[in-house]
Kinemage of the C-alpha trace (Angstrom):
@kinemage 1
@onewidth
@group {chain A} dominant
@subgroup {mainchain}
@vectorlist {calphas} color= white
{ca unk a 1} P 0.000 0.000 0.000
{ca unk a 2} L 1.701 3.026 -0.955
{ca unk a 3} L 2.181 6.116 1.810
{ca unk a 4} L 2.215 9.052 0.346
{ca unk a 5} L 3.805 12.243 1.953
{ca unk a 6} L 2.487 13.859 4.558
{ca unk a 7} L 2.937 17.709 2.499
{ca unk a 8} L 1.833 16.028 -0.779
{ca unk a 9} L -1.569 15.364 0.406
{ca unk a 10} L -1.814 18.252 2.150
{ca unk a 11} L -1.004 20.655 -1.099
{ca unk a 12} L -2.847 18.023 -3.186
{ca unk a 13} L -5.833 18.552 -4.861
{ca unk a 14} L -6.833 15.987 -7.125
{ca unk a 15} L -8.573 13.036 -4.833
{ca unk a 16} L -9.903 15.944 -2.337
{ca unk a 17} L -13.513 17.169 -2.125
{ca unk a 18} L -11.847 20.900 -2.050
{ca unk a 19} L -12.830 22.011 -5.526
{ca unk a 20} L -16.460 20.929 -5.220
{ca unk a 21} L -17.122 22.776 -2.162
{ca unk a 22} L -14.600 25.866 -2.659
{ca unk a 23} L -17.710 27.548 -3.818
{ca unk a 24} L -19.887 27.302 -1.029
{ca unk a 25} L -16.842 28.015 1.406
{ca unk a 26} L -16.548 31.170 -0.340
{ca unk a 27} L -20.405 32.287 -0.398
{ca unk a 28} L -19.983 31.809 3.600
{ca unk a 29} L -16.768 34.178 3.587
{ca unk a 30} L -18.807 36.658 1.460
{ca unk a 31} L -21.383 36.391 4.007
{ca unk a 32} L -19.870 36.673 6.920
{ca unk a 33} L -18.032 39.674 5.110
{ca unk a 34} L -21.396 41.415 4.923
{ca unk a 35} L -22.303 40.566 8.269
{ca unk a 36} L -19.189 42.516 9.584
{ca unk a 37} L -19.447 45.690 7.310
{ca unk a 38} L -23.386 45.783 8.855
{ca unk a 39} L -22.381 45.542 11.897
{ca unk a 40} L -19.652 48.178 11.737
{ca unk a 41} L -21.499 50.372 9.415
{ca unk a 42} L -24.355 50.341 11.556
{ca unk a 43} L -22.340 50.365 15.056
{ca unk a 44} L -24.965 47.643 16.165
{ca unk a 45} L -24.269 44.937 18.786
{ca unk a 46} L -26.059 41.388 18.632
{ca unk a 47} L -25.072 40.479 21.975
{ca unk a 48} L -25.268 36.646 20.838
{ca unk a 49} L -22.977 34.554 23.324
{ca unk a 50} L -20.715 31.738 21.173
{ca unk a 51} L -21.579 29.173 24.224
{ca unk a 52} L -24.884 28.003 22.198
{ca unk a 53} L -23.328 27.624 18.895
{ca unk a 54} L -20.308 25.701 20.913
{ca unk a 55} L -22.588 23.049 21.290
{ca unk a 56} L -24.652 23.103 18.518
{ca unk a 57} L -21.323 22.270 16.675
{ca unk a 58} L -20.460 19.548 18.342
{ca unk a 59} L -23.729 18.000 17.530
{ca unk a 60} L -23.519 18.944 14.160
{ca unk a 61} L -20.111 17.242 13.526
{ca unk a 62} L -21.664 14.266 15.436
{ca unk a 63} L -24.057 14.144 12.895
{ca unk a 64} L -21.595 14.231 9.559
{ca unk a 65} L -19.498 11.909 11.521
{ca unk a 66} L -22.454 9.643 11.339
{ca unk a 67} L -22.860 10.385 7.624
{ca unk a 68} L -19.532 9.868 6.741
{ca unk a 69} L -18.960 6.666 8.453
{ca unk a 70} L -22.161 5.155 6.389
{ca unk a 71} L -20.925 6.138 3.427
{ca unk a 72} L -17.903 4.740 4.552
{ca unk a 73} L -19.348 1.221 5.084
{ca unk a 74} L -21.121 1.080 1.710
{ca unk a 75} L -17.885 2.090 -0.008
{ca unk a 76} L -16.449 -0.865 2.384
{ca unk a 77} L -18.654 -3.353 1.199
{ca unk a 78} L -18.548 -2.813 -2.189
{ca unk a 79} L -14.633 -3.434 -2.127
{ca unk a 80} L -15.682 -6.740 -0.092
{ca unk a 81} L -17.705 -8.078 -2.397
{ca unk a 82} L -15.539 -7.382 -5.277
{ca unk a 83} L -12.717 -9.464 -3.432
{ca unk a 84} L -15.549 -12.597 -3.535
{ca unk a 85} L -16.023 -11.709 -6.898
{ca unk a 86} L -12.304 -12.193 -7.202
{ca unk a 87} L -11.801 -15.302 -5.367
{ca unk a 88} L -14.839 -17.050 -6.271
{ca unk a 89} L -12.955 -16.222 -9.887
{ca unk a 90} L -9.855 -17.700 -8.904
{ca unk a 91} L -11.918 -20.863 -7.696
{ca unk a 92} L -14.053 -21.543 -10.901
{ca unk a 93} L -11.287 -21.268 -13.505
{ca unk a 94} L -9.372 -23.403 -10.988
{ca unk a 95} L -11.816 -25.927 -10.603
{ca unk a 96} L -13.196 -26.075 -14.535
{ca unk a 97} L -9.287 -26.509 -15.281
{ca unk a 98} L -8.101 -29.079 -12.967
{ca unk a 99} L -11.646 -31.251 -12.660
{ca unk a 100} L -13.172 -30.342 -16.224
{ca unk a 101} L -13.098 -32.147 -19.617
{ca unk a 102} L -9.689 -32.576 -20.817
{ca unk a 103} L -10.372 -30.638 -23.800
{ca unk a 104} L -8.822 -27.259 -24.852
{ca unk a 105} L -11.818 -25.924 -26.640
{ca unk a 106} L -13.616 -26.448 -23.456
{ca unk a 107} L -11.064 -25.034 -21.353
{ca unk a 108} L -10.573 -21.839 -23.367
{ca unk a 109} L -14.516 -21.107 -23.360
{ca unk a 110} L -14.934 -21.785 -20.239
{ca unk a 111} L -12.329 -19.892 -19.059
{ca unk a 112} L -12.831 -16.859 -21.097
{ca unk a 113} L -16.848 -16.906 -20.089
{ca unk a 114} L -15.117 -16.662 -16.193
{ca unk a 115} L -12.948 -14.275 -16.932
{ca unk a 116} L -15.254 -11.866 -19.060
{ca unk a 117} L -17.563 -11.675 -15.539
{ca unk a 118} L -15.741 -9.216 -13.967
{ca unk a 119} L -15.913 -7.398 -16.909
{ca unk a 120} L -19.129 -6.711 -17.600
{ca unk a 121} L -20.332 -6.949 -14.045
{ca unk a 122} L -17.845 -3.305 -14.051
{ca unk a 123} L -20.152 -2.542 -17.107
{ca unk a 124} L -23.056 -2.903 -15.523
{ca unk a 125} L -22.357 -1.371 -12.358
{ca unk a 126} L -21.492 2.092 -14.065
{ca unk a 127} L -24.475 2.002 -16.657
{ca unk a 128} L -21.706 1.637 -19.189
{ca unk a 129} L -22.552 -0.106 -22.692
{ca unk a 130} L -19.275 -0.069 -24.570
{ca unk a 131} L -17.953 -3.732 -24.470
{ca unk a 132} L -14.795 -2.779 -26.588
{ca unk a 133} L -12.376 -3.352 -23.950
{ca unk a 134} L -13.155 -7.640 -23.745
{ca unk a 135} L -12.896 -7.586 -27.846
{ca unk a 136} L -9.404 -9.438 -26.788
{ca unk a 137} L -11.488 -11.777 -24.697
{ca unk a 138} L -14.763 -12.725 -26.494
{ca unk a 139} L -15.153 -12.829 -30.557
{ca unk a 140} L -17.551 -10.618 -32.025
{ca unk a 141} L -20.833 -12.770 -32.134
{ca unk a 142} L -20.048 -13.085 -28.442
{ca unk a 143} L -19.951 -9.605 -27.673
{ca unk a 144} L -23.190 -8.833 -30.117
{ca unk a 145} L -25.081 -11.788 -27.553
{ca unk a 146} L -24.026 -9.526 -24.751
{ca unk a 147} L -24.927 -6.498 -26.267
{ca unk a 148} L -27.867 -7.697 -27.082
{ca unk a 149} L -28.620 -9.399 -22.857
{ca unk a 150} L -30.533 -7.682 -20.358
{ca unk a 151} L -28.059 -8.234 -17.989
{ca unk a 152} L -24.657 -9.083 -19.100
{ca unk a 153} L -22.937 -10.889 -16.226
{ca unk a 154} L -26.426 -12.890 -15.969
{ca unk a 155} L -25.957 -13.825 -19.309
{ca unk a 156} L -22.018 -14.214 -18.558
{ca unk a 157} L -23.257 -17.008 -15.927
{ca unk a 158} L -25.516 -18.776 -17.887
{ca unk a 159} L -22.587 -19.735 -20.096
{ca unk a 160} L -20.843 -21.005 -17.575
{ca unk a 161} L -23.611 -22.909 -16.557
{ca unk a 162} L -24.434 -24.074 -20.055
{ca unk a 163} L -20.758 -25.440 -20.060
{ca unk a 164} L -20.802 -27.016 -16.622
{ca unk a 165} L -23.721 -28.865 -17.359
{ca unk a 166} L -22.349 -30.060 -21.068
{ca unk a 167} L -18.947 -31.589 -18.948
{ca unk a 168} L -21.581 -33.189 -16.182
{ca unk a 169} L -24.009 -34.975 -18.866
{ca unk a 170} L -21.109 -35.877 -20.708
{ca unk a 171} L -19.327 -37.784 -18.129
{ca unk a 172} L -16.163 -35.778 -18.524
{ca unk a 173} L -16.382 -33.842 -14.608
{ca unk a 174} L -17.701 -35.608 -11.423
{ca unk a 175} L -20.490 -34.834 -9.583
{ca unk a 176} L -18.664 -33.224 -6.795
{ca unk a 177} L -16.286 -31.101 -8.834
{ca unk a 178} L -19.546 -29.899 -10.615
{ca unk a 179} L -21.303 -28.736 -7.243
{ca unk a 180} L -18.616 -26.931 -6.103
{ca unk a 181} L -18.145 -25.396 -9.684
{ca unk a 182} L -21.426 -24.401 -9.985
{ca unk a 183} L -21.568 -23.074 -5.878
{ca unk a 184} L -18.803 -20.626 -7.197
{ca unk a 185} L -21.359 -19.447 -10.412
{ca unk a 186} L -23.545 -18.944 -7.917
{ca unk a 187} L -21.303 -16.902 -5.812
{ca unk a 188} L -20.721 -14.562 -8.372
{ca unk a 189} L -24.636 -13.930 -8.920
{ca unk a 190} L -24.694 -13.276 -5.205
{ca unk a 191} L -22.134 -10.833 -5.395
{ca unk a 192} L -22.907 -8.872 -8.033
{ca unk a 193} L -27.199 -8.877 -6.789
{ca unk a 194} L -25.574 -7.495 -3.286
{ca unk a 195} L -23.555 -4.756 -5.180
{ca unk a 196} L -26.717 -3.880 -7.143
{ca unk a 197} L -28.322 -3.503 -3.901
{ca unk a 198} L -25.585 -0.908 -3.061
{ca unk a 199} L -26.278 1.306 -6.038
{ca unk a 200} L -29.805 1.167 -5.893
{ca unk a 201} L -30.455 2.119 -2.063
{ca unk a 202} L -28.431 5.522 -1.512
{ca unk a 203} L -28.466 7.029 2.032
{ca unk a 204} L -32.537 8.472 2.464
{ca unk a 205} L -33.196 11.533 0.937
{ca unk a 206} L -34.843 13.039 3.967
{ca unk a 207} L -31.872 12.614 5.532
{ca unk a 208} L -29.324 14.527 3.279
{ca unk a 209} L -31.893 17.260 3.031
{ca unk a 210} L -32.231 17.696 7.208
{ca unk a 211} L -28.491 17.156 7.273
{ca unk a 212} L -28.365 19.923 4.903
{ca unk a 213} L -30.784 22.166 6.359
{ca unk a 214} L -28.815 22.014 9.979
{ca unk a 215} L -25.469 23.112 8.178
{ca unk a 216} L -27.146 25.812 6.491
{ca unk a 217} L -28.997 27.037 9.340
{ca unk a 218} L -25.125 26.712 11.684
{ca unk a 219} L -23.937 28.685 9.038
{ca unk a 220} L -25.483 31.467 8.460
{ca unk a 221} L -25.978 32.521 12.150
{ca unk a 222} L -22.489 31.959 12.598
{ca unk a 223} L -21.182 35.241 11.573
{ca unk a 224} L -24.354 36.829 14.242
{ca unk a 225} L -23.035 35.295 17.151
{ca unk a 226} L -18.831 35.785 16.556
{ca unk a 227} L -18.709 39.486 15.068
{ca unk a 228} L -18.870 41.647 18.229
{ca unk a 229} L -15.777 39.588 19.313
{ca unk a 230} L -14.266 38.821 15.854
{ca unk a 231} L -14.292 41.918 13.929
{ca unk a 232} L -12.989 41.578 10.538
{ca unk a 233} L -12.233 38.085 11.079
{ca unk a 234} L -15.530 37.139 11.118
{ca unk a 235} L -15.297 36.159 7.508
{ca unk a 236} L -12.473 34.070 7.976
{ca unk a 237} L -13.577 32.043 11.099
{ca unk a 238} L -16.863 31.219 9.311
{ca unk a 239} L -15.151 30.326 6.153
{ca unk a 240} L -12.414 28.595 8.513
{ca unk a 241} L -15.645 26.649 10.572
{ca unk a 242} L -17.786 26.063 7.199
{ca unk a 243} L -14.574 24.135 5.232
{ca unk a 244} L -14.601 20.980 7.526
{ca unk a 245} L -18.661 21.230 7.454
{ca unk a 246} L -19.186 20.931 3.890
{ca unk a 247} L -15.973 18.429 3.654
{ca unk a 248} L -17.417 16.247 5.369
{ca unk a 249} L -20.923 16.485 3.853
{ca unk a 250} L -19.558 15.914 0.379
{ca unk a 251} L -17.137 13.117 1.607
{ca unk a 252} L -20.335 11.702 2.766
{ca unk a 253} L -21.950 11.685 -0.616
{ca unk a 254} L -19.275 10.765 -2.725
{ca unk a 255} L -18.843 7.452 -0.795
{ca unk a 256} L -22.611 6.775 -1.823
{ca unk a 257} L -21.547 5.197 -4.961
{ca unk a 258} L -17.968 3.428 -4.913
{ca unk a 259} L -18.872 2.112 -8.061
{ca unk a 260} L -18.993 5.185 -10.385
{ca unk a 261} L -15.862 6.634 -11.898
{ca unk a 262} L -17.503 10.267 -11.632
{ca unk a 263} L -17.136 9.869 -7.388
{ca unk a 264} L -14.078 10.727 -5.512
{ca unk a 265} L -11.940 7.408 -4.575
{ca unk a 266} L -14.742 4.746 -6.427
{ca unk a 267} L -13.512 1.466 -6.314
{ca unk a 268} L -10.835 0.385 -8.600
{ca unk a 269} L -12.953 -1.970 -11.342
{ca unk a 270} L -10.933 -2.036 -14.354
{ca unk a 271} L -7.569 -2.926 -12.048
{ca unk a 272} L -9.648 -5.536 -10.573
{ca unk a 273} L -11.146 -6.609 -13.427
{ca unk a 274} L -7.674 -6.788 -15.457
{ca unk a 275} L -6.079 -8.670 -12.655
{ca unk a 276} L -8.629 -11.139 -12.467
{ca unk a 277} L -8.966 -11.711 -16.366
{ca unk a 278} L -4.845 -12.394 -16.184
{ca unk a 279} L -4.850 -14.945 -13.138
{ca unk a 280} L -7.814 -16.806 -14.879
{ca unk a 281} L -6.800 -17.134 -18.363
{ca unk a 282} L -2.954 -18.134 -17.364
{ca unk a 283} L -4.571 -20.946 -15.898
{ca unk a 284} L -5.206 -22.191 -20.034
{ca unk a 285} L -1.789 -22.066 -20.658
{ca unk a 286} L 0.610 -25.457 -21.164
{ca unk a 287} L 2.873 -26.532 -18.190
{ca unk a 288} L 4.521 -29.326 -17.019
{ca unk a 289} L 3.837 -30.947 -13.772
{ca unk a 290} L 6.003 -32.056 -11.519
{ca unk a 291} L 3.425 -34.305 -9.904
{ca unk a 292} L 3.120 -35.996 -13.149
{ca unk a 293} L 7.191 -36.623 -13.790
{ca unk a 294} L 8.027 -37.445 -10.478
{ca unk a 295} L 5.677 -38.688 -8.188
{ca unk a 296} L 2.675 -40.788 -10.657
{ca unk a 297} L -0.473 -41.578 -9.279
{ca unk a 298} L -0.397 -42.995 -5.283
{ca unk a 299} L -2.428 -46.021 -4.594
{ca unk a 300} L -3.390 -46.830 -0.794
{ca unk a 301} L -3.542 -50.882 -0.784
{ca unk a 302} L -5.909 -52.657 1.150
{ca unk a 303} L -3.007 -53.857 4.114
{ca unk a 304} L -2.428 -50.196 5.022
{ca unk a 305} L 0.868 -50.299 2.341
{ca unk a 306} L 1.219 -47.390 0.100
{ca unk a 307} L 2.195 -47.372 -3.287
{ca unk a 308} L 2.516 -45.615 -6.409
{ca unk a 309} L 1.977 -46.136 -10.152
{ca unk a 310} L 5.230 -45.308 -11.703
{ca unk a 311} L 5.234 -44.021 -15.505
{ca unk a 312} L 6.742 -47.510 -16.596
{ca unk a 313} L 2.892 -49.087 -15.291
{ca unk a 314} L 5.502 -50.962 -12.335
{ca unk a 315} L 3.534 -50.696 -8.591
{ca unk a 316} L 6.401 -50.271 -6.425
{ca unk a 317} L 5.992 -49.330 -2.037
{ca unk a 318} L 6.397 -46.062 -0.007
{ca unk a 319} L 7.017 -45.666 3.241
{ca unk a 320} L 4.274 -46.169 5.668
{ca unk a 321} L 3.329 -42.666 7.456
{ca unk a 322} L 3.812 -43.035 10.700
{ca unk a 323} L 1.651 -41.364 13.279
């Protein structure tokens, strides 16, 4: 995990909520401004104490706190469920490669239907449509069937399915191997539905507007209550006060959605994605076992002796594991 400098981020702008609420920091400051050129225009006194608004502020950050922190926990479980989404990955290819039909058309397909998921679960999480970024993955009829599917990483799974079930009628993958394929398929359905659920419930709207209304209202008789004492500060102190107010509050919104690329620190889908496609699809390519050169296939007689086929077809003993 990198750590970045501690005078980098504070100089740095891009990643910060600063430039979407620089304008409302500065329509305080302006406010406050005319505020104190009333009052000492005018000469008049509000004789507000700053022991109410003391308290009202530490209520007020209790309540952003809140906000923040469950906007916090939505961004949290979206990057949780996108790590089941990669192991549950991982898992399939694994298991379609090591249990499945030994044959490499099957392989490839099915490995290229798992590794495609990721993708266009990303797609469909961001409301995006352009599938030109798997054209390396899936040949054009496949990506005109996707185009053409309500719901891509459904359609992604049926596929799967489709080729799971062809290996199990087939005889060429066990019935175990097939269960715990198809769990993982599953899995991935889960995953994605729960994500959905994410982008489809943002925080209540009732309580961004009252959350909203309460800043406002802090705000703006801020300047009343500090400028007998202040003076020509009082711009600055509310502008100073009303910069961690409306950080917060936006913090709060953009970790809403930690799927969208248009949000401040969304999840990273495409590096995700990527990473998955390349640990899934290396999984087609040829190697040579060592289990297979050295070691052959072991045999557990029926006297408690253990032995092993050797490539020559010759049984010969191993050593009895002692307990």
């Amino acid at each position: 995990m990198e750590r970045r400098d501690f005078w980098r981020e504070v100089v740095s702008l891009s990643g910060s909520v600063t430039p979407f609420i620089a304008k409302r920091v500065a329509v305080f400051g302006l406010y406050g401004a005319l505020v104190w050129w009333i009052a000492n225009f005018t000469h008049v006194q509000t004789g507000l104490g700053v022991a109410p608004y003391e308290i009202i502020g530490v209520v007020l950050a209790l309540v952003l706190v809140l906000r923040t922190n469950s906007g916090y926990d939505r961004w949290y479980e979206g990057r949780k469920l996108w790590g089941g989404i990669v192991n549950q990955s991982r898992n399939l290819g694994l298991i379609g490669t090591a249990y499945g039909p030994d044959d490499p058309a099957w392989r490839n397909a099915f490995l290229r239907w798992t590794a495609v998921f990721p993708h266009l679960a990303r797609h469909s999480l961001r409301r995006e449509r352009d599938l030109s970024d798997i054209e390396g993955l899936m040949t054009p009829e496949e990506i005109e069937q996707l185009e053409r599917a309500e719901h891509s990483p459904l359609f992604s799974s049926l596929q799967i399915a489709k080729l799971l079930q062809s290996a199990r009628q087939h005889e060429a993958m066990d019935g175990f191997a097939f269960m715990r394929a198809d769990e993982q398929r599953a899995q991935l359905i889960d995953h994605i539905g729960a994500c959905e659920r994410i982008l489809a419930t943002p925080l209540a709207k009732v309580v961004s507007i009252k959350v909203r209304h309460f800043i406002f209202l802090y705000l703006a008789l801020l300047p009343l209550a500090i400028v007998d004492k202040s003076g020509m500060l009082t711009p600055f102190l509310t502008m100073l006060v009303a910069f961690p107010l409306l950080s917060l509050d936006q913090i709060g919104i953009e970790l809403e959605n930690p799927f969208s690329v248009r949000r401040l620190s969304h999840l990273p889908l495409t590096e995700i994605a990527n990473k998955i496609q390349r640990n899934v699809m290396s999984l087609d390519q040829p190697y040579e076992s060592l289990l297979d050169e050295e070691i052959g296939v072991g045999i557990v007689s029926m006297n408690g002796r253990r032995e092993f086929t050797s490539e020559n077809g010759a049984a010969q003993p191993l050593a009895t594991a002692t307990r």
